[in-house]
DOKE-781163 format. One record per residue (C-alpha): residue in three letters; x, y, z. Coordinates in nm, 2 decimals. Layout:
// DOKE-781163
+-----+--------+--------+--------+
!  aa !     px !     py !     pz !
+-----+--------+--------+--------+
! ALA !      X !      Y !      Z !
...
+-----+--------+--------+--------+
This chain:
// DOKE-781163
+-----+--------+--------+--------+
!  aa !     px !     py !     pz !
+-----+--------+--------+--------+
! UNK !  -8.60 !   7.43 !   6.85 !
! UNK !  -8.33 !   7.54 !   7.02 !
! UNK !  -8.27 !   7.60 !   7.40 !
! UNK !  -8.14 !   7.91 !   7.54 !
! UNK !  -7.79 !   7.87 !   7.70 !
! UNK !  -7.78 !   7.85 !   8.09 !
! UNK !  -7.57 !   8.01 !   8.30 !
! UNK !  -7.47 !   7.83 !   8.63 !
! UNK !  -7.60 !   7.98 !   8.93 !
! UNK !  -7.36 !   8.11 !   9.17 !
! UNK !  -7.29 !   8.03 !   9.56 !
! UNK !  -7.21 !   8.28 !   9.83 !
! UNK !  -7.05 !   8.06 !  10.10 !
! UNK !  -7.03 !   8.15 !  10.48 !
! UNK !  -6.70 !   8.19 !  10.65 !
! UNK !  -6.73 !   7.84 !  10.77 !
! UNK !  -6.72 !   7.68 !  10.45 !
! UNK !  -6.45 !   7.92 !  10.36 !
! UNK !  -6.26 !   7.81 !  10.59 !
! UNK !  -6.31 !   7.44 !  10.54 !
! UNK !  -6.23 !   7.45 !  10.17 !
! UNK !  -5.93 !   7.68 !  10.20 !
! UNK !  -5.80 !   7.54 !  10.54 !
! UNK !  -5.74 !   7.92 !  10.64 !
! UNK !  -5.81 !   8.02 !  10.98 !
! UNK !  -6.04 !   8.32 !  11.02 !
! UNK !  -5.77 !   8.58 !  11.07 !
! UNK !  -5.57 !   8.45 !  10.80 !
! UNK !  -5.82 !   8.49 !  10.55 !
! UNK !  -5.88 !   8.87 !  10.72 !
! UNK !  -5.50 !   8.94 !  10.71 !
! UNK !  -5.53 !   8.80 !  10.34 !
! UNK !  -5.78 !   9.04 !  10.25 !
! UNK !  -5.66 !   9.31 !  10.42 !
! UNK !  -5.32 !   9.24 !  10.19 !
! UNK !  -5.51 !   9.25 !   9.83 !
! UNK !  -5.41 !   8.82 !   9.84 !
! UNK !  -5.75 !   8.64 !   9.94 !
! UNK !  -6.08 !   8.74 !   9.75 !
! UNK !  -6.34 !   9.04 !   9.94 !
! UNK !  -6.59 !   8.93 !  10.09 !
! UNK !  -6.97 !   9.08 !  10.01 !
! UNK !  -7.21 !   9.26 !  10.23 !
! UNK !  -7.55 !   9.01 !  10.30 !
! UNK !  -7.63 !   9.21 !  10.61 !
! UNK !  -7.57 !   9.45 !  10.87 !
! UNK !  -7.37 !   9.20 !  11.01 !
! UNK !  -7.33 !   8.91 !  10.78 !
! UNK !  -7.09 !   8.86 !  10.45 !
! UNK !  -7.03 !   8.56 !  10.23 !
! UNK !  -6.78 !   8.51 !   9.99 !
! UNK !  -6.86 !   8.40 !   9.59 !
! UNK !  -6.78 !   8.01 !   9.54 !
! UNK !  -6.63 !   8.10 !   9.17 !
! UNK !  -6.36 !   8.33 !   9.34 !
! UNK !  -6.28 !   8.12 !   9.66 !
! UNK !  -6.21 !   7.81 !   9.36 !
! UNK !  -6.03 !   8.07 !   9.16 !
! UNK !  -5.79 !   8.12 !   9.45 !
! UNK !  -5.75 !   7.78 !   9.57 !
! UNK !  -5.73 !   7.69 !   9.19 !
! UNK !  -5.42 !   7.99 !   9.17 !
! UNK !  -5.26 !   7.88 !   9.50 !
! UNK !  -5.26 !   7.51 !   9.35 !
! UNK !  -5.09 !   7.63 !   9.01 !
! UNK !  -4.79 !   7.87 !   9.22 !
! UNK !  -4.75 !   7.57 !   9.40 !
! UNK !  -4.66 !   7.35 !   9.11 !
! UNK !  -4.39 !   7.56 !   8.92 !
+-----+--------+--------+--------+
């Protein structure tokens, strides 16, 4: 019998952890945004977004890569 594949579940992280796993300040990652550079955020409110994990580790994954060449 065979198990159906999972898919991993993904995280929408606050701006706080944002900005402790990018070391951005808050109007960095706003100017960043605003530039087309640092992933959107999504809409969890009126007044509240949150960014997905898998793009915020895609961009610190990129940054890492420039970084080395």
């Amino acid at each position: 019998m065979e198990l159906p594949a999972q898919t991993p579940k993904e995280r929408i992280l606050r701006l706080t952890e944002v900005k402790v796993r990018t070391g951005l300040s808050r109007s960095t990652i706003y100017l960043n945004i605003a530039s087309g550079t640092f992933p959107r955020h999504i809409s969890l409110g009126a007044r509240c977004v949150g960014w997905l994990e898998s793009e915020i580790d895609g961009w610190i994954q990129a940054r890492i890569q420039k970084s080395r060449r």
